[in-house]
N, C-alpha and C positions, 0 to 999 in steps of 0.2 A: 248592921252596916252603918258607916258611919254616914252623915251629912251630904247630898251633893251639894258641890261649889255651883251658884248661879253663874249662867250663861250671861253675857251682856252682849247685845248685837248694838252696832251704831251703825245709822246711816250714815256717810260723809255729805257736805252741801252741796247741791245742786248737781248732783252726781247720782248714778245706780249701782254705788261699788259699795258695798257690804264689808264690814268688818268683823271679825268673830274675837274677840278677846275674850281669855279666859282668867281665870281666877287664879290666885296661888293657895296651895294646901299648905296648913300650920302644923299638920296631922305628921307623926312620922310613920315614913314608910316601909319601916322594918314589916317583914311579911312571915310571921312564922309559920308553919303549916301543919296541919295533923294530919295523919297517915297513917295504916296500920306500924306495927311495931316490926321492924326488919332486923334480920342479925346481925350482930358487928359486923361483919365482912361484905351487908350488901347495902350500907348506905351509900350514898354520892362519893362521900369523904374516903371510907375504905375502900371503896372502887377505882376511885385516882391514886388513891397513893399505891394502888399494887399496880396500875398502868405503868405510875411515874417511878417504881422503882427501880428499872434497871435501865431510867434514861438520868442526867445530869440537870440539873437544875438550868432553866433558859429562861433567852429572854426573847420577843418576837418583835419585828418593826412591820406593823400593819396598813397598807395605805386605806386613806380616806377617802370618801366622796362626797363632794358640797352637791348639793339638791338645791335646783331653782336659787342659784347664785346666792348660797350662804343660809339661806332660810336654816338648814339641815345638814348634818353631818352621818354618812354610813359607814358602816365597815360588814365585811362580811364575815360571817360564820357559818361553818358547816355544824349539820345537828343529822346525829344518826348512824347507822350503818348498812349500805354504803353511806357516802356526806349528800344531803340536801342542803344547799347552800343559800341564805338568805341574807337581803343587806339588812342592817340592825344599825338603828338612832342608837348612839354612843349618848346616853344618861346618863350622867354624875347625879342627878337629882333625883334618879330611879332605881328602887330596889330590888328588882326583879324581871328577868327576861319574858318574853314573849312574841311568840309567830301566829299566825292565823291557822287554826285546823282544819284537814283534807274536808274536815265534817261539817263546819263553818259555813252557812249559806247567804249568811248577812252582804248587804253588799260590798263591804268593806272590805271583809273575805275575799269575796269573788274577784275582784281585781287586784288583788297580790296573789304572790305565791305560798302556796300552803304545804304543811308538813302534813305528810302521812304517814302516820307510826307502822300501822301493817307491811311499811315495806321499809323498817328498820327491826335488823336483827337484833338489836340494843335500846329499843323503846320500852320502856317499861310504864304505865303507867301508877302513880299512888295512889291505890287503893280506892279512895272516896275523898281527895284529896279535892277540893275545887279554889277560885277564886274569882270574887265580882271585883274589878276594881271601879271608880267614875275619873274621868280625864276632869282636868281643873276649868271647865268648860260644860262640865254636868252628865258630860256621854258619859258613856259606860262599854266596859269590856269583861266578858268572864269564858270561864272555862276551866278545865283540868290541870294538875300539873302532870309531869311526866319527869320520870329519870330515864338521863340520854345522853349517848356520847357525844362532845362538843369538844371542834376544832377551831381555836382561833389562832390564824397564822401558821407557825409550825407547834404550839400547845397544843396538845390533845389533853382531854380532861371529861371525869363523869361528873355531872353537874343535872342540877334541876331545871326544869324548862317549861312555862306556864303554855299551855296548846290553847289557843282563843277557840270559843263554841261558836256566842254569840257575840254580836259588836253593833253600836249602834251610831256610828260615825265613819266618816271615809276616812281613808287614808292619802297619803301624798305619793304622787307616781317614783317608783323605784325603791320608797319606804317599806320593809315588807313587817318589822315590827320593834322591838324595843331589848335593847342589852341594857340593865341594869349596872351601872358602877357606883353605887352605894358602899359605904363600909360601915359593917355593925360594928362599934366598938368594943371591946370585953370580950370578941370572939363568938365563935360557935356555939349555942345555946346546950351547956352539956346539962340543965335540971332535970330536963323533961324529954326520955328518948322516945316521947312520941313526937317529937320536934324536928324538924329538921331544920336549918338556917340555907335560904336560896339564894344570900349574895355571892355574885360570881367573886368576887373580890376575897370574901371572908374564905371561901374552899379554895382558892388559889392558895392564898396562906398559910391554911392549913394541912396542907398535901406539900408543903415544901417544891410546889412546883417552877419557882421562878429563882431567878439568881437572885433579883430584889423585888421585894415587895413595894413597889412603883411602880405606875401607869406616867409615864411622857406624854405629852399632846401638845401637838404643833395645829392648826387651824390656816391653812391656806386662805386667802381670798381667791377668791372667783372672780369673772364675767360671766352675763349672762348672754349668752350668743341667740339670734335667731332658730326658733324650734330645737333651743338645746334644756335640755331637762336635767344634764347632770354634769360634773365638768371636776377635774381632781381635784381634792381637796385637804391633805395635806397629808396627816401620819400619826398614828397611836402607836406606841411603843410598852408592850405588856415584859413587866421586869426588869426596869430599869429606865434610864431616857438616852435619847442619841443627842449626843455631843456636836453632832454638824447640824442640827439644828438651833444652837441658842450659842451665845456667847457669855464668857464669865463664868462665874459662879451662880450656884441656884443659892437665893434667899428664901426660907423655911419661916412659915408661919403654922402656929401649934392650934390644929382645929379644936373648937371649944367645945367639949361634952353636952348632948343634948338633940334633940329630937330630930336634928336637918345634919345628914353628913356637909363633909368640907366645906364649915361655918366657920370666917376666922374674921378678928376685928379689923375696919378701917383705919388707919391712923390720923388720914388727910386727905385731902379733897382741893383741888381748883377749879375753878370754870374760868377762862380768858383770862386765866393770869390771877384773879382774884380769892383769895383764900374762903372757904365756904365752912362753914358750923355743923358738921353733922353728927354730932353729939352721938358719941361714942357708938356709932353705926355696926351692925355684925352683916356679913356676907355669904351668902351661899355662892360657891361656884361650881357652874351647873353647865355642862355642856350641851344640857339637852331644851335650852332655851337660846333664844333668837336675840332678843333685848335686852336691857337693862332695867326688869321691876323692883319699883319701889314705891312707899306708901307717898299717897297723895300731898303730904307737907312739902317731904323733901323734891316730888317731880314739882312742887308748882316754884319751890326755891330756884333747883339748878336751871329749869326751863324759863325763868326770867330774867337770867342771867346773860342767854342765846338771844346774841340779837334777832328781831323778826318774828321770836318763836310767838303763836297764839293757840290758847287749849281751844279745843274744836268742840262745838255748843253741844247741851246734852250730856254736862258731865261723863264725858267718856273715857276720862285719863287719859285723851292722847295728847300732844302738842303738834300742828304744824310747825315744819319750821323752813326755814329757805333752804333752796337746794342745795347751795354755793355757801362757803361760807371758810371765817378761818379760825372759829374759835376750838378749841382743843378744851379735854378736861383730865386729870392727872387724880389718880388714886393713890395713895401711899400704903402701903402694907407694911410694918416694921420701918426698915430703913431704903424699900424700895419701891419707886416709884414709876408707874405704868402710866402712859398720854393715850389717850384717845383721840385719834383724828377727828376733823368736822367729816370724816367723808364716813366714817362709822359712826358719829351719833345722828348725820341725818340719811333715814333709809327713803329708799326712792318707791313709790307707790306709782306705779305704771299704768294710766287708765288707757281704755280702747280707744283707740284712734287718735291719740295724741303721744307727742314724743317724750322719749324719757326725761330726767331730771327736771319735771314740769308741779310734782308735789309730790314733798317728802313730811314724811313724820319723825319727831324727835324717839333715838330707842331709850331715854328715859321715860317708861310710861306709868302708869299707877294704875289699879284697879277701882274703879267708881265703885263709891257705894262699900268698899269691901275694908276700906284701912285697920280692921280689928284683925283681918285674917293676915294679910298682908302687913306685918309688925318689922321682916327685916329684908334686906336686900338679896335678889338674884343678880348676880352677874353673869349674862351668858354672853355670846358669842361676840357680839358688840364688843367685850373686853376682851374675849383670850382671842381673837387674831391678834390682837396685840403684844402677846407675851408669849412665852414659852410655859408651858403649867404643867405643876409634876403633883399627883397624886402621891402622897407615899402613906401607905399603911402598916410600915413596921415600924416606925420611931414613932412613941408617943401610942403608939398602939391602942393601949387601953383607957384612953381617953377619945379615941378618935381621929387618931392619925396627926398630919400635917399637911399641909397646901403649901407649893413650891414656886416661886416664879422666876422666870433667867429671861433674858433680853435675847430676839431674836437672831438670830445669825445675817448679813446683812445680802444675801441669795436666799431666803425665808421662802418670800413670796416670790420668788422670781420665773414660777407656773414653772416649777422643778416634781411636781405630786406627782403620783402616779395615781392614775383613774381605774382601778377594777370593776367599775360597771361593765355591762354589757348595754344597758338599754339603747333600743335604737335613738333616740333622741341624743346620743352622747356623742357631741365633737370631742374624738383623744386627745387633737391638738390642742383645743385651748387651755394654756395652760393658764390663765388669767390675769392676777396683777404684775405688771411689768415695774412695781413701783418696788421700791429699796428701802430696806428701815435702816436709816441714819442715827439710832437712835444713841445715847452716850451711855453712861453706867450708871444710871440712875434709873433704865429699862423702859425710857422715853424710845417713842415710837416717830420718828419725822421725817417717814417715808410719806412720797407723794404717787398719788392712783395716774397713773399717766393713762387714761382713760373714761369714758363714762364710769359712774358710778354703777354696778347691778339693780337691778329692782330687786328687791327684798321682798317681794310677795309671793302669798303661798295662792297659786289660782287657781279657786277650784275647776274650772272647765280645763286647765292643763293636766289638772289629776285625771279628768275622765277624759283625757285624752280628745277634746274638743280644739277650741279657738282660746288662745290665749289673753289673757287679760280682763277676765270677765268677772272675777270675783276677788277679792285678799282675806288671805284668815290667817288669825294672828291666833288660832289657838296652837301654835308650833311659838310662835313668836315667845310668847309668855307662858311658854312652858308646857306644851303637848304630854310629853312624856312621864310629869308627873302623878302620881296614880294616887288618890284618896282613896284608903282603905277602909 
């Protein structure tokens, strides 16, 4: 097994609120698995394409759910026969799914909901097939895989599905476990048929199951209402992208072969209007990260750039920075350029008994202590509410696809989502930002939050279902979902 990523806990000053930051893995997360040897006809791949044969090639628009005002993004998926339906953190940065199993005692287990293969007619498990993986925060999760039928939206598809044992970290209320949107490039592993390849993405492709070999994602903002825990948040679209969410044309940038899917160069950079040096930077865009990490040079560049901003003692990578504020920063990718509001680079740290917008953190953070592991940038969430982002893995294929970005539609954010949670903590109506991206065709965002900003924390006494505000962990922030293998 490889390496675990160190933990970093920081206290903040003069305060009992806990931080958990985690590491980023350099590691890639391709997961091949060995398994006994199956016939042609009963791997994953042969199993959908004789589902999908006598249906049309589609495409599905799946709504989203923002967790704790953005921290998190879910979508559900059914697994099994009948469906057991679980919401699943939508990963670009993760290769492989996973839910907690009926057999699972861990406590992490025990407050989600778990799959039980015994009461699917379609559970199959592989053989002696297992996997440990460690979260970039040093926990750990392992377990079995299983072949199992999986419904996303109106997809139906046979696919592999990691069943967690054991697990040695909590989870986040309503999170029940992780959908992998990874794409291996070069395709399905045909050397070795003791091999089977578990990106949901790559057996999508390979079963000709979609009209297009594209994933859409739209990313809502939220508000975080009193005792709400989940609130809608915006729309995945498997096979294509929907046109009423983004304006213009999409601008394609060609992901760069090599160990991190949807990695593509930066062109250019602003902070307040000022042109910034970030020397020939590459990107991960990762839906299944909160912030914007990056190695410690470039956070202590742009973060001195933000008026007010100060790193918080204890080398901890983070920056305070004011809550209010109006500096913006502009990414360029090819010929098209994304703004980020001041109201998404400073997130709101909500402590007990004081009011919101009282202390925020900059989401350009770095990892203390780690800049070898952490060599290129994440972009998560903090950037794509911003833009419209299209996964495509049929152009450019065998290289690793392309990253697409289109300017939002300007009713984007206009709390139009639809919410498919249940959880009781879930007000339907809020639909959140009532702000409008004004933004021109250069896929500038200068929409205004007509509202508090959300607190951005992940608490853990709201996971266990406690008193709000007692803790923040930014192992989701900086990348929860990613799995060292």
């Amino acid at each position: 097994m490889a390496k675990r990523a160190p933990m970093l806990r920081v206290q903040l000053p003069n305060d009992s609120l806990t931080i958990w930051l985690a590491t980023i893995s350099t590691l890639n997360n391709s997961l091949p698995i060995q398994s006994r040897v199956y016939p042609e006809n009963r791997t994953p791949e042969a199993l959908s394409r004789r589902l999908l044969q006598k249906r049309a090639a589609a495409s599905s628009n799946v709504p989203l759910t923002s967790v704790l005002a953005d921290v998190t993004y879910t979508m559900t998926m059914n697994i099994g026969t009948p469906p057991q339906p679980f919401n699943l953190l939508i990963d670009t940065g993760s290769s492989f799914s996973w839910v907690p199993s009926s057999t699972c005692l861990s406590p992490m287990c025990q407050s989600s909901k778990r799959f039980t293969c015994t009461n699917s007619a379609t559970c199959l498990p592989l053989g002696t097939s297992s996997f440990r993986g460690g979260y970039l925060d040093g926990l750990e999760v392992s377990g079995v895989f299983l072949q199992e039928h999986l419904g996303i939206g109106s997809l139906e598809f046979t696919g592999v599905i990691g069943a967690v044992t054991q697990a040695s970290t909590i989870n986040v209320a309503t999170v029940d476990g992780i959908l992998g949107l990874t794409y291996t490039h070069g395709g399905l592993n045909k050397t070795n048929p003791d091999t089977i390849a578990i990106e949901v993405l790559n057996l999508l492709k390979n079963t000709s199951a979609l009209t297009e070999n594209k994933i859409g994602v739209w990313l809502q903002r939220t508000e975080l209402a009193p005792n709400t825990i989940t609130t809608p948040g915006g729309e995945i679209t498997f096979g294509g992208v929907n046109p009423q969410r983004f304006e213009g044309e999409v601008t394609y940038i060609n992901s760069i072969p090599g160990d991190h899917s949807w990695t593509i160069p930066v062109a250019g950079m602003t902070v307040g209007g000022k042109s910034v040096n970030i020397n020939s930077v590459t990107a991960t865009i990762d839906t299944g990260t909160t912030v914007i990490a990056i190695p410690r040079k470039d956070a202590e560049l742009i973060n001195g750039l933000i008026p007010g901003a100060q790193a918080l003692s204890g080398e901890t990578g983070i920056w305070q920075v004011p809550c209010t504020g109006n500096t913006s920063v502009t990414l360029t990718f090819g010929n098209f350029t994304v703004t980020i509001p001041y109201e998404e680079l400073a997130h709101n740290i909500q402590k007990p008994n004081q009011p919101p917008r009282t202390f925020c953190i900059s989401s350009f953070t770095t990892i203390a202590g780690q800049e070898s592991i952490l060599d290129q940038w994440i972009l998560g969430d903090a950037f794509l509410k911003n833009v419209y982002s299209v996964f495509d893995f049929g152009t450019n294929a065998e290289s690793g696809g392309r990253v697409g970005f289109a300017k939002l539609s300007p009713n984007a954010n206009n709390g139009n989502g639809v919410n498919p949670g249940t959880n009781p903590g879930t007000n339907p109506n809020n639909g959140g930002n009532n702000g409008t991206n004004n933004g021109n065709n250069n896929g500038s965002n200068n929409g205004n939050n007509n509202g508090t900003k959300p607190s951005a924390s992940v608490l853990r006494a709201a996971i266990q279902g406690s008193t709000l505000l007692a803790h923040v962990s930014l192992v989701i922030l900086c990348g929860m979902a990613h799995l060292m293998l």
